[in-house]
N, C-alpha and C positions, 0 to 999 in steps of 0.2 A: 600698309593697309591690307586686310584679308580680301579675298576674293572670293566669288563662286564664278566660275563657266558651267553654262546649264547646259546637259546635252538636248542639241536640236533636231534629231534626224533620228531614224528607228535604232533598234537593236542589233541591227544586220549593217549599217552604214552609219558606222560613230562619227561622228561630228561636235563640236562645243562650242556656244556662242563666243566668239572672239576669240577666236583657235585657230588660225590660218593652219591650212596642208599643206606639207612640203612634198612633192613628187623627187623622191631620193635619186640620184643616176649616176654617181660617185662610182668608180672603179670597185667591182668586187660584190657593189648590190646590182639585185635584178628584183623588180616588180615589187619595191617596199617603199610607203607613204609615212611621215611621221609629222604627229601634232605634239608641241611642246607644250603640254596641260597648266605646269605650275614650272616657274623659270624666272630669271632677271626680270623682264616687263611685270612680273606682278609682285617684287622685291622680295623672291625667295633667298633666304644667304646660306642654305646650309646645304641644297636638294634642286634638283632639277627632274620634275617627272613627265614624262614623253611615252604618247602614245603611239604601237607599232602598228600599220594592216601590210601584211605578206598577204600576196598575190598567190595564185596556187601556179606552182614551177617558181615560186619567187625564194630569194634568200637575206640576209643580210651579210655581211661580210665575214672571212672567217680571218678571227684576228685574236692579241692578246694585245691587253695596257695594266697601265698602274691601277684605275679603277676598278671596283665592284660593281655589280649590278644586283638589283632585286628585283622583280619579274613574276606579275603577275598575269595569268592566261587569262582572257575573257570572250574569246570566243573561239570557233573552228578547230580544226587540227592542226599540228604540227610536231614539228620534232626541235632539239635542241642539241647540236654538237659540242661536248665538255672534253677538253684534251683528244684522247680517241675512241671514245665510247657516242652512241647516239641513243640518245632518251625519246621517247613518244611523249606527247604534249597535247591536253585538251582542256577545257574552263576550267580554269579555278585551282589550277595545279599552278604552283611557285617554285620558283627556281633563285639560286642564289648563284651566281658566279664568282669567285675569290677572283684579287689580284693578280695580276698576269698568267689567269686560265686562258687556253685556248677555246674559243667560240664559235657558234655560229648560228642561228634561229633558223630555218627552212621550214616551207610549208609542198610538202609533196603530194597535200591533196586537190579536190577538188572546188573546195571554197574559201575564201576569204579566211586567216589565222589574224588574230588581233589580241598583243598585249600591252600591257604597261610595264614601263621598265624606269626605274629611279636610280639614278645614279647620284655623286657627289657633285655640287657647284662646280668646282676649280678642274673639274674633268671636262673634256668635249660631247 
């Protein structure tokens, strides 16, 4: 069955009706929140898309897997580490990550950085 999640809350603190936040604390992240937008509970089979907010001094993990990523900016600044190169990152700029690139999202400024990031079902 299709779904919508309406978002609830401003432009500055996303939120989506029936979107739990996940406060991440896994080895490796600092100061990053993730809502899983479209997932299994709304019988997605092909895609799972999750929304990121990095914290400022916050990062995500710096890591490589099997999966892709697509990644959309929708708010704040940040940067994006690709192998050993570091990219600046602000709305509406996309990024594509290949399989077993090395990663890593960071926001080294001073507010809140929020994207969306889709990856494959059978990935974590």
């Amino acid at each position: 069955m299709s779904i919508i999640h309406k978002q609830i809350d401003s432009e500055t603190d996303f939120a989506w009706e029936d979107v739990a936040e996940e406060h991440l604390s896994e080895e490796g992240l600092r100061s990053i929140k993730k809502h899983v937008l479209i997932g299994s509970r709304e019988g997605a089979q092909n895609y799972i898309m999750r929304y990121f907010r990095v914290e400022p001094d916050g990062h995500s993990r710096l890591e490589h897997h099997p999966q892709e990523h697509e990644v959309l900016i929708l708010h704040g600044k940040g940067q994006v580490q690709i192998a050993d190169n570091i990219y600046p990152l602000s709305p509406f700029d996309v990024v594509f990550i290949e399989s077993n690139e090395l990663h890593q999202f960071s926001n080294p400024g001073q507010e809140a950085f929020g994207f969306i990031c889709v990856i494959p079902k059978n990935a974590k």
